[in-house]
C-alpha positions in Angstrom: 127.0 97.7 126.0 126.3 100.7 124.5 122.8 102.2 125.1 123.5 105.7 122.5 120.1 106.7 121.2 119.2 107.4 117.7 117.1 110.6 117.3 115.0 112.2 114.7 116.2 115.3 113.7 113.2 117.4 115.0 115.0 116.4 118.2 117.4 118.8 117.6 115.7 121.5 116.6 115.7 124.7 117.8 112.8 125.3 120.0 113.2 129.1 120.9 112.9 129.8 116.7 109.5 127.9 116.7 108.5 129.4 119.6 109.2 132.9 118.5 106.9 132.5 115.8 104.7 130.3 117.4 104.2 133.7 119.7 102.8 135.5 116.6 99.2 137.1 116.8 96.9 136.2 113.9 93.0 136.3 112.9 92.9 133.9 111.4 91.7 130.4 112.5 94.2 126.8 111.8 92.3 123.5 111.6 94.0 120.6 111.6 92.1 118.1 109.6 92.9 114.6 111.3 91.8 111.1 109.3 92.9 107.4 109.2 94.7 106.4 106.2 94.1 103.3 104.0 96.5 101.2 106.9 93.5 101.2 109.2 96.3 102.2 111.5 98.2 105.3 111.0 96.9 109.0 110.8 97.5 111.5 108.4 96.6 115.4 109.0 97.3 118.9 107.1 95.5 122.3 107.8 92.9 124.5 106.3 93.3 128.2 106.9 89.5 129.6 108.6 88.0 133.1 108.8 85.8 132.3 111.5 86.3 130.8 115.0 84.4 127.4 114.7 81.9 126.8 117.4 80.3 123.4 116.5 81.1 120.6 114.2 79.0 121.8 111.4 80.4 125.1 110.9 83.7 123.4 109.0 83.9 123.1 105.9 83.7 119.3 103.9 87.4 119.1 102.4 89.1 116.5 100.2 93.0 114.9 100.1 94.6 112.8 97.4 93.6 109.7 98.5 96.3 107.7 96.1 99.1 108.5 98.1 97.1 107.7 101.6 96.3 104.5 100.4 92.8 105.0 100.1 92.1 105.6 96.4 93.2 105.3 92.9 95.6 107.8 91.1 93.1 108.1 88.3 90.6 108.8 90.8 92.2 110.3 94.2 90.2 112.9 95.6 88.4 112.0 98.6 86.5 113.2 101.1 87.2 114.4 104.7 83.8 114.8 106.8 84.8 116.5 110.1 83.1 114.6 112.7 84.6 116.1 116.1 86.4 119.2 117.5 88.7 119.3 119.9 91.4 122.6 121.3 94.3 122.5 119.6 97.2 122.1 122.4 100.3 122.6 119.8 98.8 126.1 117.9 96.4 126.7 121.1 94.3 129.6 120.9 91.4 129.6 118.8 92.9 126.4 116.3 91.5 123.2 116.3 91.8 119.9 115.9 89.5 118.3 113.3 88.6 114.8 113.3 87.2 113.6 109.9 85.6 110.8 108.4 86.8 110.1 104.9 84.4 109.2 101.5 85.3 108.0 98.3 84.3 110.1 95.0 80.9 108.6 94.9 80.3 109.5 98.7 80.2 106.0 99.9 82.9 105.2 103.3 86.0 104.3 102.1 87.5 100.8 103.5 89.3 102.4 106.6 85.6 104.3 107.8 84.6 102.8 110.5 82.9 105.1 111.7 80.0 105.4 109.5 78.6 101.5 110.6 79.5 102.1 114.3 77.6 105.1 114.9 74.5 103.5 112.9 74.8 100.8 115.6 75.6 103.3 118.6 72.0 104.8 117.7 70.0 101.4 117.9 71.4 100.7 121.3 71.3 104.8 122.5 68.2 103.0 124.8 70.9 100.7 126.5 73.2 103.4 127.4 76.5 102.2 126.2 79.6 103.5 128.2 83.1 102.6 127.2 86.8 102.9 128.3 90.2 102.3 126.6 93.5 101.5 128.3 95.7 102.1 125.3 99.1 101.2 125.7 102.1 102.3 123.4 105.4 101.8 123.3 108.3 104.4 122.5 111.2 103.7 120.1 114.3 105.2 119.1 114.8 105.7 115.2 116.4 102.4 114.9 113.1 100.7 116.4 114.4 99.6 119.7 112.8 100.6 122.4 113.8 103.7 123.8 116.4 103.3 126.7 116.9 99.7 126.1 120.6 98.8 125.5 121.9 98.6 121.8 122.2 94.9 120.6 121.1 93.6 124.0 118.4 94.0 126.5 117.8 95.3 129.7 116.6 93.3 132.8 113.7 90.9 133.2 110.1 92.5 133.7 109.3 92.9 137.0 110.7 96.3 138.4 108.8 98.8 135.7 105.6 98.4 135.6 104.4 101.7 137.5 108.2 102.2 138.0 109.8 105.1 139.5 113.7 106.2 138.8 116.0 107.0 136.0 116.8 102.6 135.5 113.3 101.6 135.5 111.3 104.5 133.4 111.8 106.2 130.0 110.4 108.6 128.3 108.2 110.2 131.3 108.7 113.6 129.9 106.9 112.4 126.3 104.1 110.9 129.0 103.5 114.1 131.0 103.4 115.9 127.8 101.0 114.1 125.7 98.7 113.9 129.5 98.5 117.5 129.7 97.8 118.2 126.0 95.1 115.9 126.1 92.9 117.5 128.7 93.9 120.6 127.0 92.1 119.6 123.9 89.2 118.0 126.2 89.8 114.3 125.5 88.7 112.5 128.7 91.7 110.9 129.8 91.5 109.1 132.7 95.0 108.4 133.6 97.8 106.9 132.8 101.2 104.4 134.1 104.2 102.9 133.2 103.7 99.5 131.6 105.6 95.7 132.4 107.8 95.9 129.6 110.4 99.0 130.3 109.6 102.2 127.9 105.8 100.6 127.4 103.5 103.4 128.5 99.2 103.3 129.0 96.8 106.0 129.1 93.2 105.7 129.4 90.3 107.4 128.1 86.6 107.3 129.1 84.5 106.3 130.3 82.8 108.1 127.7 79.5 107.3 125.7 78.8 105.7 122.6 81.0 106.8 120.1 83.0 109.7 121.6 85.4 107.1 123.3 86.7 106.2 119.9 86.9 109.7 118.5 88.9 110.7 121.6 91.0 108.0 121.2 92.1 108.1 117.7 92.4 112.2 118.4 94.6 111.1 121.7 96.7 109.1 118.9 97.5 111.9 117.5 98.2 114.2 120.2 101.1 111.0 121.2 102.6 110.9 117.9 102.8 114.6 117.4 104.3 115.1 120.5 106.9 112.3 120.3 107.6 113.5 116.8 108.8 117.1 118.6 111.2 114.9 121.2 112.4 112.6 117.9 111.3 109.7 119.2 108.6 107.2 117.4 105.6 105.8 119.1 104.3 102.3 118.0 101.2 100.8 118.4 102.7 97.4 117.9 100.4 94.4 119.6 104.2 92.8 120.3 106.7 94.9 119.6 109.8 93.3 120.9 109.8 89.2 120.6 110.2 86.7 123.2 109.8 87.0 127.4 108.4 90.5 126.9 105.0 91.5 127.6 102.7 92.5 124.5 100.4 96.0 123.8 96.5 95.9 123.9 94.1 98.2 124.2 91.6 96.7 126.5 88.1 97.9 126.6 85.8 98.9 129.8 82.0 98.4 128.4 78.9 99.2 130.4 75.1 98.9 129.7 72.4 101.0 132.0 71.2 97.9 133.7 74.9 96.4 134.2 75.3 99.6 136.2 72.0 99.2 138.6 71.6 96.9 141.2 72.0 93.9 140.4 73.7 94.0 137.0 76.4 91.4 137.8 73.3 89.7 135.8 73.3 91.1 132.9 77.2 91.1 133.2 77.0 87.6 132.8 74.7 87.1 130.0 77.0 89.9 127.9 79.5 87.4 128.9 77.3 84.6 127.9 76.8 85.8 124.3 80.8 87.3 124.1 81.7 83.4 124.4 79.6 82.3 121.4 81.1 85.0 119.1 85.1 84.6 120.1 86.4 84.5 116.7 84.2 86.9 115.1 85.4 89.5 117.8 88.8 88.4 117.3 88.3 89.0 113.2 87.8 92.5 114.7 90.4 93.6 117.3 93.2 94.3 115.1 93.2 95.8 111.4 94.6 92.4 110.2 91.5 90.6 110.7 93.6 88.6 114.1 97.3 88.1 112.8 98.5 90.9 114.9 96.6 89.6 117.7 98.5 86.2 117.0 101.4 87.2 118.2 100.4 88.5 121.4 97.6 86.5 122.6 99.7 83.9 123.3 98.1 82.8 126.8 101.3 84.5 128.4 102.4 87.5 129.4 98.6 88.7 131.2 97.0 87.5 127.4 94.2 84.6 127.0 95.0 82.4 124.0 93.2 83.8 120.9 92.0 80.2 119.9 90.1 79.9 123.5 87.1 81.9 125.1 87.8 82.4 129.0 86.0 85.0 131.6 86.8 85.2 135.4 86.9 87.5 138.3 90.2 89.1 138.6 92.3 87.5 135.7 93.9 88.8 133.5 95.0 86.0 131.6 91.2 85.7 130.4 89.4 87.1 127.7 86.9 88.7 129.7 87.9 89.9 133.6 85.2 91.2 136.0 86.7 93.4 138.4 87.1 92.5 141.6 84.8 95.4 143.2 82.0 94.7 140.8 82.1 91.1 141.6 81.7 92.2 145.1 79.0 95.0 144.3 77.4 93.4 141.6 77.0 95.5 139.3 79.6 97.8 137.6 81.6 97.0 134.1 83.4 93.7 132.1 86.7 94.3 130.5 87.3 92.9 127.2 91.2 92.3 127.5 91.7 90.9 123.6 91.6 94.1 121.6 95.1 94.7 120.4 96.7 98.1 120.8 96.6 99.0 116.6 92.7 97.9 117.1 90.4 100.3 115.6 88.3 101.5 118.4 85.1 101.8 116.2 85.2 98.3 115.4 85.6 97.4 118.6 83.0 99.2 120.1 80.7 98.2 117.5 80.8 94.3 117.8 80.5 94.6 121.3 77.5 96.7 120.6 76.4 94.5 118.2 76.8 91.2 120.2 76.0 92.2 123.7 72.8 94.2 123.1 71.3 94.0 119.4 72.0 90.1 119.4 
């Protein structure tokens, strides 16, 4: 079968041009002002020329976007808001430039439907006693432009999952160089990425970020986002975020989240482990309502109780299993103390909202 790929066009490209006046010496400042559009899903981003080399968040400037044609307003009524919220090194301009991550308000200042933001970090604040940690394993897959996976044959598929997750060689990994890429940009720009690997299904990729407190695990991420699509945008190949991209005896995408409290962490906190555990089991579908931005019908396809997924109708916990909802690692069941892993967040989830109701569940009751 043929296996010819489709490519953007900023594949082809010429990189030496860009580079020659990417080379260029300025004075000025470029911020790249990064929010979540009215998906709940997808990021949009444009940049505001500075005259001053930004040393904390509340240096930038408030800035607004026509929020009709980002989904998040009326055309009668479009401006809205951006409220930078974190900074981060820009790996694409380097330099001085930034990356801007910004909440979004509607005209009257209130959060627009996308912000999560604004609620989580009310309820990051409450708990700041407890001393949340989290950490997301986000994975991804990579697609050419005709939305098959990248590599995989055209009108067929390649062979059963087995030999690529953590695969090595030219027939079990694609897209390493996309990987590598968006890795090293991302401790560029000081997002605390913890690793990443080659996922079950072939040209499935995870990184990790965290562990990181409160809220900055869910700013990093969505910022990490970024950095992935930008960079696959350069190499003309699209990154999805797809809970199950590809139908049938393939795994699925999640984004499963590491949380912490102070006294899980202690001696002893196998404990308080359990009673998180305790109260996660009573508040299944609520959670569920919150792991993907479609309220669980993404989620529905890929919590299927196959593939390393619980079923979404059923609550389950254990030691070691990843087919549960809930899986205590091995070394903190033998330490006990250490983390839970909340394995039913889908990879489109939007971190805030996931952070929050575990927040909200596990310590504020």
């Amino acid at each position: 079968m043929s296996t010819t790929l489709q490519f953007s066009p900023n594949a082809a490209l010429n990189k030496l041009v860009y580079n020659k006046y990417m080379e260029l010496s300025i004075d000025k400042v470029q911020a790249m002002y990064i929010w979540i559009d009215g998906s709940g899903e997808n990021l949009r981003a444009k940049t505001k020329t500075l005259d001053f080399i930004p040393t904390k968040i509340e240096e930038l400037p408030i800035w607004n976007f026509d929020g009709s044609s980002a989904g998040l307003a009326e055309g009668r009524n479009s401006d809205t808001y951006l409220y930078p919220v974190a900074m981060y090194k820009d790996p694409f301009r380097r330099g001085n430039h930034k990356l801007v991550l910004c909440d979004t308000y509607t005209y009257d200042l209130k959060p627009t439907v996308t912000n999560k933001r604004a609620s989580c970090l009310s309820v990051m604040q409450k708990a700041n006693d407890h001393e949340p940690w989290f950490g997301i394993e986000q994975e991804y897959t990579l697609l050419d432009m005709d939305r098959r996976p990248l590599g995989w044959p055209k009108g067929g598929f390649p062979g059963p999952q087995g030999p690529y997750y953590c695969g090595v060689g030219a027939d079990k990994v694609y897209g390493r160089d996309i990987v590598e890429s968006h890795y090293r940009a991302c401790l560029y720009a000081g997002i605390n990425i913890s690793g990443t690997n080659a996922e079950v299904m072939p040209s499935q990729w995870e990184f990790q970020v965290g562990p990181c407190a409160g809220i900055d695990v869910a700013d990093q991420l969505w910022v990490a986002r970024f950095i992935l699509h930008r960079i696959a945008e350069e190499f003309g190949v699209v990154t999805s975020l797809d809970p199950k991209p590809v139908e049938g005896n393939w795994n699925g995408a999640g984004a499963h989240t590491n949380f912490s409290t102070k006294a899980m962490r202690l001696d002893g906190g196998i404990v308080e482990i359990e009673k998180a555990i305790e109260k996660l089991s009573k508040n299944h579908l609520a959670h569920i309502k919150e792991y993907d931005p479609k309220g669980g019908k993404d989620n529905e396809r890929r919590l299927t109780g196959r593939h390393e997924t619980s079923s979404i109708t059923d609550f389950s916990a254990g030691v070691a299993n990843r087919g549960a909802s809930i899986r205590i690692p091995r070394d903190c069941a033998k330490h006990g103390k250490g983390y839970l892993e909340d394995r039913r967040p889908a990879s489109n989830c939007d971190p805030y909202s996931v952070c929050e109701a575990l927040v909200r569940t596990c310590l504020l009751d």
